[in-house]
Jmol script that loads the backbone (N, CA, C; Angstrom):
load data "model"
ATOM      1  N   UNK A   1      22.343  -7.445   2.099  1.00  0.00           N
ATOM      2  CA  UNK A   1      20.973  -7.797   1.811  1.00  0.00           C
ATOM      3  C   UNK A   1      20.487  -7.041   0.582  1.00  0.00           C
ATOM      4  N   UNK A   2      19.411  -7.587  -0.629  1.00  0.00           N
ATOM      5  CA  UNK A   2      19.091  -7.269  -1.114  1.00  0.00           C
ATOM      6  C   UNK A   2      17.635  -6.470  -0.921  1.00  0.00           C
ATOM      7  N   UNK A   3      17.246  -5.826  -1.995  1.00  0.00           N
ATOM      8  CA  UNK A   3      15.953  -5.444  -1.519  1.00  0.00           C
ATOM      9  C   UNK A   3      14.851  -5.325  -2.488  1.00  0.00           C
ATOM     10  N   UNK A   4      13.552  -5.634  -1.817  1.00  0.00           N
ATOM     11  CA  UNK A   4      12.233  -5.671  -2.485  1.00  0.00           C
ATOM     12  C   UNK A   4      11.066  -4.830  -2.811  1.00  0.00           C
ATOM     13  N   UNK A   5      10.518  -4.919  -3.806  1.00  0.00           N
ATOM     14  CA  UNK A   5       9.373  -4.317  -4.314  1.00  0.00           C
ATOM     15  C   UNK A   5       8.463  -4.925  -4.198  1.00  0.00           C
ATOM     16  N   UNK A   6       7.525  -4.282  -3.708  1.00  0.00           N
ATOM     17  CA  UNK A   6       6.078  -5.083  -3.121  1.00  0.00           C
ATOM     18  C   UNK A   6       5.187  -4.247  -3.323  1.00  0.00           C
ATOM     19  N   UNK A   7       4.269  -4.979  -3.793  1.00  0.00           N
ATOM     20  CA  UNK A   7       2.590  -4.275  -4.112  1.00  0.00           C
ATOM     21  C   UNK A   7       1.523  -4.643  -3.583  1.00  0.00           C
ATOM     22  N   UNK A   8       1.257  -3.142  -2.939  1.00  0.00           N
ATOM     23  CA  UNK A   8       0.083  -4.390  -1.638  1.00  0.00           C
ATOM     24  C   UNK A   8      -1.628  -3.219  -2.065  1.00  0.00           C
ATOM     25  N   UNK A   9      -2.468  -4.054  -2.347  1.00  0.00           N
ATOM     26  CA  UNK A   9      -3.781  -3.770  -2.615  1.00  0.00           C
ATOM     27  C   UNK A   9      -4.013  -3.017  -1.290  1.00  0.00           C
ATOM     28  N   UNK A  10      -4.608  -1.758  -1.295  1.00  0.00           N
ATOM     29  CA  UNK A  10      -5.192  -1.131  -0.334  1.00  0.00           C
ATOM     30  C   UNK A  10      -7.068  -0.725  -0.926  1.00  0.00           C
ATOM     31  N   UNK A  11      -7.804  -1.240  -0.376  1.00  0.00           N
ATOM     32  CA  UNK A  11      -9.079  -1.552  -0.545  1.00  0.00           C
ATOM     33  C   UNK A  11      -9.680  -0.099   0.197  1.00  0.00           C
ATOM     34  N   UNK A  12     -10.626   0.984   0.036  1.00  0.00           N
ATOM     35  CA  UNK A  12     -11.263   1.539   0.719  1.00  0.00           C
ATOM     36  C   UNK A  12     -12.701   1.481   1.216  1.00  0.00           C
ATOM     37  N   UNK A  13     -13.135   2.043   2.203  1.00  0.00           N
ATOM     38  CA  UNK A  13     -14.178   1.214   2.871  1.00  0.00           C
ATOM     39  C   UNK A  13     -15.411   1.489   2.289  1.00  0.00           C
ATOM     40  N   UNK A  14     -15.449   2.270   0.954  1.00  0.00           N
ATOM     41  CA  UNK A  14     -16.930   2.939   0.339  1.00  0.00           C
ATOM     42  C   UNK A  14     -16.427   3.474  -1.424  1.00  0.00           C
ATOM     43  N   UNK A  15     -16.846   3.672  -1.982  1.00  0.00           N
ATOM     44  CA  UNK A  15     -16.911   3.958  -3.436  1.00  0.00           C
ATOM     45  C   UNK A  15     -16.916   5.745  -3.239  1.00  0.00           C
ATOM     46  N   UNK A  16     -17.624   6.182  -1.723  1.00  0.00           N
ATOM     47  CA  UNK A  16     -17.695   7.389  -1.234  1.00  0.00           C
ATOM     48  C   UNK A  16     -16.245   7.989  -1.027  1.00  0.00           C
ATOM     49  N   UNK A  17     -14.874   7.435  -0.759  1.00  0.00           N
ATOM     50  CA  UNK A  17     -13.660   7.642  -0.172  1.00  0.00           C
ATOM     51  C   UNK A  17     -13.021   8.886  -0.639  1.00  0.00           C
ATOM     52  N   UNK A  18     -12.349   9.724  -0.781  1.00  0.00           N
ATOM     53  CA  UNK A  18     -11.945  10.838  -1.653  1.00  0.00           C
ATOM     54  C   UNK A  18     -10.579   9.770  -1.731  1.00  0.00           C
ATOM     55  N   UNK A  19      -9.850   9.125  -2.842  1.00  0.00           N
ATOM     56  CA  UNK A  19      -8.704   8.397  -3.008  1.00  0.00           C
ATOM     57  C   UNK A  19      -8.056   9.537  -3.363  1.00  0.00           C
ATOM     58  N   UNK A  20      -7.817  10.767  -3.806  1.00  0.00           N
ATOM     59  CA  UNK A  20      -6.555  11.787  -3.709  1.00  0.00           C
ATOM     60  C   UNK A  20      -6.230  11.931  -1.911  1.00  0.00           C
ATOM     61  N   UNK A  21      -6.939  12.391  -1.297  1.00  0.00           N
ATOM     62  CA  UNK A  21      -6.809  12.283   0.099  1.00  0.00           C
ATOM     63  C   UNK A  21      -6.349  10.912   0.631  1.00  0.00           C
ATOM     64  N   UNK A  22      -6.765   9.888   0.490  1.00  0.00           N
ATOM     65  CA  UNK A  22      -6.133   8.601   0.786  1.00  0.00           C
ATOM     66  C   UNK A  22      -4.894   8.735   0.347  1.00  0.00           C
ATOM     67  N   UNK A  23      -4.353   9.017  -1.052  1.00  0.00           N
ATOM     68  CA  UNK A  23      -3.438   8.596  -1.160  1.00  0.00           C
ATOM     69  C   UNK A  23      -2.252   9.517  -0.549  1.00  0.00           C
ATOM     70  N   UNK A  24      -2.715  10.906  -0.127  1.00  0.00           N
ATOM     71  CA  UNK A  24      -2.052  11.732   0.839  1.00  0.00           C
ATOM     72  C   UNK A  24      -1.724  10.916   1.723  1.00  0.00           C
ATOM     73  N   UNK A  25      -2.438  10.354   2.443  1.00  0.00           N
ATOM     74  CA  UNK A  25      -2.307   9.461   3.708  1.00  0.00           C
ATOM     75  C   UNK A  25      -1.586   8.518   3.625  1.00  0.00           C
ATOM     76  N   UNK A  26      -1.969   7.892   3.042  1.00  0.00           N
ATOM     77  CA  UNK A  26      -0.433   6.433   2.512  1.00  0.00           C
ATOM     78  C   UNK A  26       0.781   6.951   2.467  1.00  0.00           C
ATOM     79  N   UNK A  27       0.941   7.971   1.914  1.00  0.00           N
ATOM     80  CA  UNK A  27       2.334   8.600   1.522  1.00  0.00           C
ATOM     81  C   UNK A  27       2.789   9.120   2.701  1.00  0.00           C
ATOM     82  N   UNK A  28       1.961  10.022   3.781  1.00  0.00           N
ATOM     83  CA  UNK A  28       2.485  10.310   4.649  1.00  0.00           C
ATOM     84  C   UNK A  28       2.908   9.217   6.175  1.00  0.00           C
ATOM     85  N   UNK A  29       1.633   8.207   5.663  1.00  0.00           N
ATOM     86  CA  UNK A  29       1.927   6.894   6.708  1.00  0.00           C
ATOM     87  C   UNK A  29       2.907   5.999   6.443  1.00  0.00           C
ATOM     88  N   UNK A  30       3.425   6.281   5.691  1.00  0.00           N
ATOM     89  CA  UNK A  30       4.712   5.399   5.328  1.00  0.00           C
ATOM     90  C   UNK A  30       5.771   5.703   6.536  1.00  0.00           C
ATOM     91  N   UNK A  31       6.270   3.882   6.562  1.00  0.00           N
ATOM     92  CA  UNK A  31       7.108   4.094   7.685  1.00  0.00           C
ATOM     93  C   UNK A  31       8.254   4.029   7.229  1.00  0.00           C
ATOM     94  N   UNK A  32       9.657   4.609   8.637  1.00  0.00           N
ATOM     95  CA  UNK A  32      10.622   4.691   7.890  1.00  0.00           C
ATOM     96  C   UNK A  32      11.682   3.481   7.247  1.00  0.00           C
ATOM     97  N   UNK A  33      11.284   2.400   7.523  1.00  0.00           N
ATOM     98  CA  UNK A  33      11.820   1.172   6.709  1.00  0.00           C
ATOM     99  C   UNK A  33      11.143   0.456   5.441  1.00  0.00           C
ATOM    100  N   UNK A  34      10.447   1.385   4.687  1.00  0.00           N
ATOM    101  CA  UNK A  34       9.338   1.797   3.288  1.00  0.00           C
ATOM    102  C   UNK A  34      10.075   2.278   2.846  1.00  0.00           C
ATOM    103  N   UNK A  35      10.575   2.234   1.372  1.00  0.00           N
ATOM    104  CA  UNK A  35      10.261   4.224   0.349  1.00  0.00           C
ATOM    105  C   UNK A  35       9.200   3.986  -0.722  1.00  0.00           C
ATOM    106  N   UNK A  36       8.681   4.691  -0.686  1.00  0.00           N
ATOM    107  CA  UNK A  36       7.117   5.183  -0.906  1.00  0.00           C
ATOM    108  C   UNK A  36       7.637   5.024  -3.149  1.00  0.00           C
ATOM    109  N   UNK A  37       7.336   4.376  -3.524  1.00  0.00           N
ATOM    110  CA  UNK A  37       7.764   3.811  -5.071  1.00  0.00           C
ATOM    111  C   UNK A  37       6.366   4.722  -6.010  1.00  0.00           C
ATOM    112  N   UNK A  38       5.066   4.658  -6.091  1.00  0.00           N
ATOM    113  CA  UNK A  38       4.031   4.828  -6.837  1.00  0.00           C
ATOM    114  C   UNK A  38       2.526   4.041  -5.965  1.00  0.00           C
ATOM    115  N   UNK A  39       1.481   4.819  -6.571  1.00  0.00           N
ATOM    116  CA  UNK A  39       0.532   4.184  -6.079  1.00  0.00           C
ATOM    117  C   UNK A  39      -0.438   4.490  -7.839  1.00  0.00           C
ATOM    118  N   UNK A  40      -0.997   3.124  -7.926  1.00  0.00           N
ATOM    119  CA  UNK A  40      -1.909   3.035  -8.807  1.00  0.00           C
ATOM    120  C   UNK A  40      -3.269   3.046  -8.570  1.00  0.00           C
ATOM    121  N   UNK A  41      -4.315   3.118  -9.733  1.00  0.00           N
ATOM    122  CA  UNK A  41      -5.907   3.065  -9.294  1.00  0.00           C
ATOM    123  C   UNK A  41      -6.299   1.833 -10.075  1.00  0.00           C
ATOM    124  N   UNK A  42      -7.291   1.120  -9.413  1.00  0.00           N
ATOM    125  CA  UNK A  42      -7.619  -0.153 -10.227  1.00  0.00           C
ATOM    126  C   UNK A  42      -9.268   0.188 -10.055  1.00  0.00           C
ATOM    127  N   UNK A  43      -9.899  -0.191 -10.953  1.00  0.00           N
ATOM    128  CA  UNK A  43     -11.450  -0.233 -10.602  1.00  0.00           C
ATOM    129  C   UNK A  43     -11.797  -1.680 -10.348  1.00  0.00           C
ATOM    130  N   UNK A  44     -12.587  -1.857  -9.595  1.00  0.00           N
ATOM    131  CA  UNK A  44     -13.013  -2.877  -8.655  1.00  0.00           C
ATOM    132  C   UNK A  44     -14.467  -3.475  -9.142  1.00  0.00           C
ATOM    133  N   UNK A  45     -15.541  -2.698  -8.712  1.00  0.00           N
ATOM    134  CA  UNK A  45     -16.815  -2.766  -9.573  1.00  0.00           C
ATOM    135  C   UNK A  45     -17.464  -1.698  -8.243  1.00  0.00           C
ATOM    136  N   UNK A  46     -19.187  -1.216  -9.088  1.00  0.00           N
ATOM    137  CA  UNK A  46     -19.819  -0.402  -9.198  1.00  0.00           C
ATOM    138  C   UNK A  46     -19.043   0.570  -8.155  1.00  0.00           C
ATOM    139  N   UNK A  47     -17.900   1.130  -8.920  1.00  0.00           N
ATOM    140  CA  UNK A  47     -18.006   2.804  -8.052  1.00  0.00           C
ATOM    141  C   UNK A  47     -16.558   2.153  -7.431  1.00  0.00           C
ATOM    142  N   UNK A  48     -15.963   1.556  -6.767  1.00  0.00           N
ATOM    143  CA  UNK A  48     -15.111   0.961  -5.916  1.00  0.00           C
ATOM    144  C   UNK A  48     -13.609   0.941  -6.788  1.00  0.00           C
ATOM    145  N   UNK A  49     -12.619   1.517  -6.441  1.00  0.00           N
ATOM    146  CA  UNK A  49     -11.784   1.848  -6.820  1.00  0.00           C
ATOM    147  C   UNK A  49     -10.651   1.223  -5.778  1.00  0.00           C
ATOM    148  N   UNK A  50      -9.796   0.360  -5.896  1.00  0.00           N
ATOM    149  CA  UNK A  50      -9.159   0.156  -4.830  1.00  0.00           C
ATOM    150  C   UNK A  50      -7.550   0.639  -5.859  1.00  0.00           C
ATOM    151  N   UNK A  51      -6.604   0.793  -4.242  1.00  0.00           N
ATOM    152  CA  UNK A  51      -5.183   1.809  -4.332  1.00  0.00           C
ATOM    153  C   UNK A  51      -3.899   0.480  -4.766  1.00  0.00           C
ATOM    154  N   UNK A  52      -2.885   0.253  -5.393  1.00  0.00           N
ATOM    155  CA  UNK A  52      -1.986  -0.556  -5.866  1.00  0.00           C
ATOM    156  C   UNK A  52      -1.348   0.132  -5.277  1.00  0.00           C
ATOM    157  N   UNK A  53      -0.458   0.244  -3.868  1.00  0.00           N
ATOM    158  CA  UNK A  53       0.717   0.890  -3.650  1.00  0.00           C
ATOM    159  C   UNK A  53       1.804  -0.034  -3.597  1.00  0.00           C
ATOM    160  N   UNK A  54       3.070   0.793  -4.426  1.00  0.00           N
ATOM    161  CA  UNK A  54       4.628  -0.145  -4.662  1.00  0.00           C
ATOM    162  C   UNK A  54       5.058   0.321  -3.983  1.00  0.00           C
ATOM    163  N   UNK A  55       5.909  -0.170  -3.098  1.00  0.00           N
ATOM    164  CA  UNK A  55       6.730   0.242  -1.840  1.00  0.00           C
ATOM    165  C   UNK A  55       8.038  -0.482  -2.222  1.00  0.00           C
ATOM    166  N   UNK A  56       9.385  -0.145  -1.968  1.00  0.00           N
ATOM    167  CA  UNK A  56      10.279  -0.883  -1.500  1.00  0.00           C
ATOM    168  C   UNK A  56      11.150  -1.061  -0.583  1.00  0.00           C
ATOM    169  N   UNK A  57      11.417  -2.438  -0.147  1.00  0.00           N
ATOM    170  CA  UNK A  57      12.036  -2.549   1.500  1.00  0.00           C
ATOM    171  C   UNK A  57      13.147  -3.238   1.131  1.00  0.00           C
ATOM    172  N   UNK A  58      13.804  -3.485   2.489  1.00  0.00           N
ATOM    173  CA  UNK A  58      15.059  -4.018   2.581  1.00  0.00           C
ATOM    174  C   UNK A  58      14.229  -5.578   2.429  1.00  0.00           C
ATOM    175  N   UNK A  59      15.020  -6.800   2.555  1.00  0.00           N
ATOM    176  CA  UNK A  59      14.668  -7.881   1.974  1.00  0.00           C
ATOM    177  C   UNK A  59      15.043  -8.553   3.631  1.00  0.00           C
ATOM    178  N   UNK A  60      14.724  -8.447   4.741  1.00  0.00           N
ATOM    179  CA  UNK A  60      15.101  -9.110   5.548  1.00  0.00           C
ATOM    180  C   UNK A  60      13.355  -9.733   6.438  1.00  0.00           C
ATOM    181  N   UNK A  61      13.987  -9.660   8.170  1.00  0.00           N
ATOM    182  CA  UNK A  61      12.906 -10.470   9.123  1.00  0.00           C
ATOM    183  C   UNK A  61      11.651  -9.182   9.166  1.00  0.00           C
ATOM    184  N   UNK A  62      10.850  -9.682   9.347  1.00  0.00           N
ATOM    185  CA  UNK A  62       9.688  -8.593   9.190  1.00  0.00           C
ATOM    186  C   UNK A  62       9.178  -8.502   7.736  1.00  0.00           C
ATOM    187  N   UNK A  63       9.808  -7.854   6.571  1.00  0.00           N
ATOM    188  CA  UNK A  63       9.475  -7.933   5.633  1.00  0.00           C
ATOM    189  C   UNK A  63       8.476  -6.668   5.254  1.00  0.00           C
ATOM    190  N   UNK A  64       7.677  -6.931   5.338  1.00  0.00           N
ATOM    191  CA  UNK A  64       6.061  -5.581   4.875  1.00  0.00           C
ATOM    192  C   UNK A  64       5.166  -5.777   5.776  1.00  0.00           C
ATOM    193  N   UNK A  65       5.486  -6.213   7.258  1.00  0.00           N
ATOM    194  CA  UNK A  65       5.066  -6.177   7.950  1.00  0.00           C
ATOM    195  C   UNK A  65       4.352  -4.608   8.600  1.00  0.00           C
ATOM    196  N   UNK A  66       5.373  -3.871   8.969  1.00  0.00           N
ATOM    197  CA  UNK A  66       5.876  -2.275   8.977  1.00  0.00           C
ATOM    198  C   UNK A  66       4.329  -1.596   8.122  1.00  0.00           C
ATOM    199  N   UNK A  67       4.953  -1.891   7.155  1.00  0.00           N
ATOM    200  CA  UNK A  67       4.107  -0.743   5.901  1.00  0.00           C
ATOM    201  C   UNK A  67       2.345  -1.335   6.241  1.00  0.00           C
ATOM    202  N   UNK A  68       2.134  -2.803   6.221  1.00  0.00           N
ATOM    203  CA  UNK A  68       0.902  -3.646   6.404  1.00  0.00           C
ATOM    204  C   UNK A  68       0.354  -2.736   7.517  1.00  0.00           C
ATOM    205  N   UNK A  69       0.321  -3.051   8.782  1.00  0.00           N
ATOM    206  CA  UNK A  69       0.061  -2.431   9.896  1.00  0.00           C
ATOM    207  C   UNK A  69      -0.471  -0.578   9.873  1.00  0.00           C
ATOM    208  N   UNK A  70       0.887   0.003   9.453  1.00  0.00           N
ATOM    209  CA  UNK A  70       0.577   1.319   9.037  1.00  0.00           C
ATOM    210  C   UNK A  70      -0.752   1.828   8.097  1.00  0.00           C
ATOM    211  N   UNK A  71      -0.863   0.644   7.189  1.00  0.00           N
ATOM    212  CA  UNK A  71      -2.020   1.224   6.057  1.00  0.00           C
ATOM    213  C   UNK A  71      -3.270   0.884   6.790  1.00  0.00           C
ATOM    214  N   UNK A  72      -3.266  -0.113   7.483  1.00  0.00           N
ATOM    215  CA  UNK A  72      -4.148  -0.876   7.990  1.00  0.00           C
ATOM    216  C   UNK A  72      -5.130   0.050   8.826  1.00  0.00           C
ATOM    217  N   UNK A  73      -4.050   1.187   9.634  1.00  0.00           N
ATOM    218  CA  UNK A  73      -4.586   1.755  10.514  1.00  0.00           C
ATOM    219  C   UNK A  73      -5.181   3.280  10.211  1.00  0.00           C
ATOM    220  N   UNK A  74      -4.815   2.848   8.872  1.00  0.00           N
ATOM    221  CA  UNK A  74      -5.353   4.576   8.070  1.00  0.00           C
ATOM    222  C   UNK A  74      -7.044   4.512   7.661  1.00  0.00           C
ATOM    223  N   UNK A  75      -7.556   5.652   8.462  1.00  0.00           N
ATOM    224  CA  UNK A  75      -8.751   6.103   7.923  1.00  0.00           C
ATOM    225  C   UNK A  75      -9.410   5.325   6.277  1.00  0.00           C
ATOM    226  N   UNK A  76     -10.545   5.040   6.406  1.00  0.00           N
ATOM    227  CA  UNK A  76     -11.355   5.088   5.089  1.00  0.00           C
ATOM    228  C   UNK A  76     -10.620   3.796   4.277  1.00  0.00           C
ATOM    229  N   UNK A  77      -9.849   3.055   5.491  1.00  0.00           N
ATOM    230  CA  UNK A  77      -9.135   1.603   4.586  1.00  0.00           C
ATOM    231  C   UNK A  77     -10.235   0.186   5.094  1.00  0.00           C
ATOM    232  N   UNK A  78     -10.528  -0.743   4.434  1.00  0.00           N
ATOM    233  CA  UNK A  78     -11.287  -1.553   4.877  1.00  0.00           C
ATOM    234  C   UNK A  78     -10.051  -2.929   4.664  1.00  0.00           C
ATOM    235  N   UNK A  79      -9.177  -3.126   4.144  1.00  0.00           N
ATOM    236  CA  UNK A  79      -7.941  -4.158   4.286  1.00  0.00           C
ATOM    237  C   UNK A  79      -7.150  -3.638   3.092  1.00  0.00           C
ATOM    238  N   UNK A  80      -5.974  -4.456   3.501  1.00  0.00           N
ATOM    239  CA  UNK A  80      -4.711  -4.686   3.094  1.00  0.00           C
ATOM    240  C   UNK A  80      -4.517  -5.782   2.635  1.00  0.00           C
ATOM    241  N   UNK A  81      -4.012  -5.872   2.001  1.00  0.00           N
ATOM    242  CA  UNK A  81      -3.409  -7.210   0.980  1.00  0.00           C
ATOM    243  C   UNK A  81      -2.038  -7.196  -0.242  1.00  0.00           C
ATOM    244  N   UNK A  82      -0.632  -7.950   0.577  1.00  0.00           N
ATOM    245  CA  UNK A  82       0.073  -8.054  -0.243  1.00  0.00           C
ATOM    246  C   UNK A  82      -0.162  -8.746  -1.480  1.00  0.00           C
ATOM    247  N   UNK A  83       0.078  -8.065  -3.012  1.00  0.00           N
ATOM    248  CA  UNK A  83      -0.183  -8.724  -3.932  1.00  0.00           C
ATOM    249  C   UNK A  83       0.902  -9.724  -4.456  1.00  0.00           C
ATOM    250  N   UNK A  84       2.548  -8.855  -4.349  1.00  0.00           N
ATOM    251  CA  UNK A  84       3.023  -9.239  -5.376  1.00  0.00           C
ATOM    252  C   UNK A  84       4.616  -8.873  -4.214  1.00  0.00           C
ATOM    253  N   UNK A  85       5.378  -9.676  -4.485  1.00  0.00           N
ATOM    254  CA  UNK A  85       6.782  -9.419  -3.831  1.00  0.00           C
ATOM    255  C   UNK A  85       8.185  -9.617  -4.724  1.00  0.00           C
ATOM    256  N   UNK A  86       8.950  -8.715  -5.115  1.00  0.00           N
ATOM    257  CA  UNK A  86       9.803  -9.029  -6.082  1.00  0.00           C
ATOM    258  C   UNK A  86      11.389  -8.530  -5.983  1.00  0.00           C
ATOM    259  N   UNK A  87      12.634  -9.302  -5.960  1.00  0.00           N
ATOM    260  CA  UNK A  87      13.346  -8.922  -5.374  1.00  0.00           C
ATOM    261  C   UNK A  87      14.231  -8.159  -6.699  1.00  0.00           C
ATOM    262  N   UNK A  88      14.712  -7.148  -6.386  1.00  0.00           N
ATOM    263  CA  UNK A  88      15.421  -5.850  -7.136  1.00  0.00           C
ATOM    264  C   UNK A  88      16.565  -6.537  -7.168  1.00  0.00           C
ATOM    265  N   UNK A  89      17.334  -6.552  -8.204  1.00  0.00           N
ATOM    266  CA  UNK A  89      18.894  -6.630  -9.007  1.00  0.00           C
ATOM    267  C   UNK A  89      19.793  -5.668  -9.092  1.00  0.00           C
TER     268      UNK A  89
END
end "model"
wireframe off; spacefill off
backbone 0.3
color backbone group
């Protein structure tokens, strides 16, 4: 099996969020069928900063299911959203 890079929008629930601390959290909520690639900052509008985290997985059943769930359930997140799925060579 090959494997994928995926970028999934992590949204926080206030413009208030400390995103260095979030992104502690992502990194440590990563599960073990993830490896934790980079996380970017995007500005959103007034104040709202949402997280670009690249993850990459194995390319099989489930998929980013795993990692989805995990972020989902982290503090100061208001959703998840895969952006982008791309398979590695």
């Amino acid at each position: 099996m090959s494997d994928v890079v995926a970028t999934m929008k992590i949204m926080p629930e206030s413009p208030d969020v400390d995103l260095e601390a979030l992104k502690a959290d992502i990194q440590a909520a990563m599960p073990d069928d993830a490896e934790f690639h980079k996380i970017d900052e995007e500005p959103i509008a007034f104040g709202l900063t949402a997280l670009n985290l690249m993850f990459i997985i194995e390319d099989g059943e489930g998929g980013t299911e795993s990692t989805e769930e995990a972020m989902a359930k982290l503090n100061d997140v208001a959703s998840v959203e895969i952006t982008d799925t791309r398979r590695l060579m």
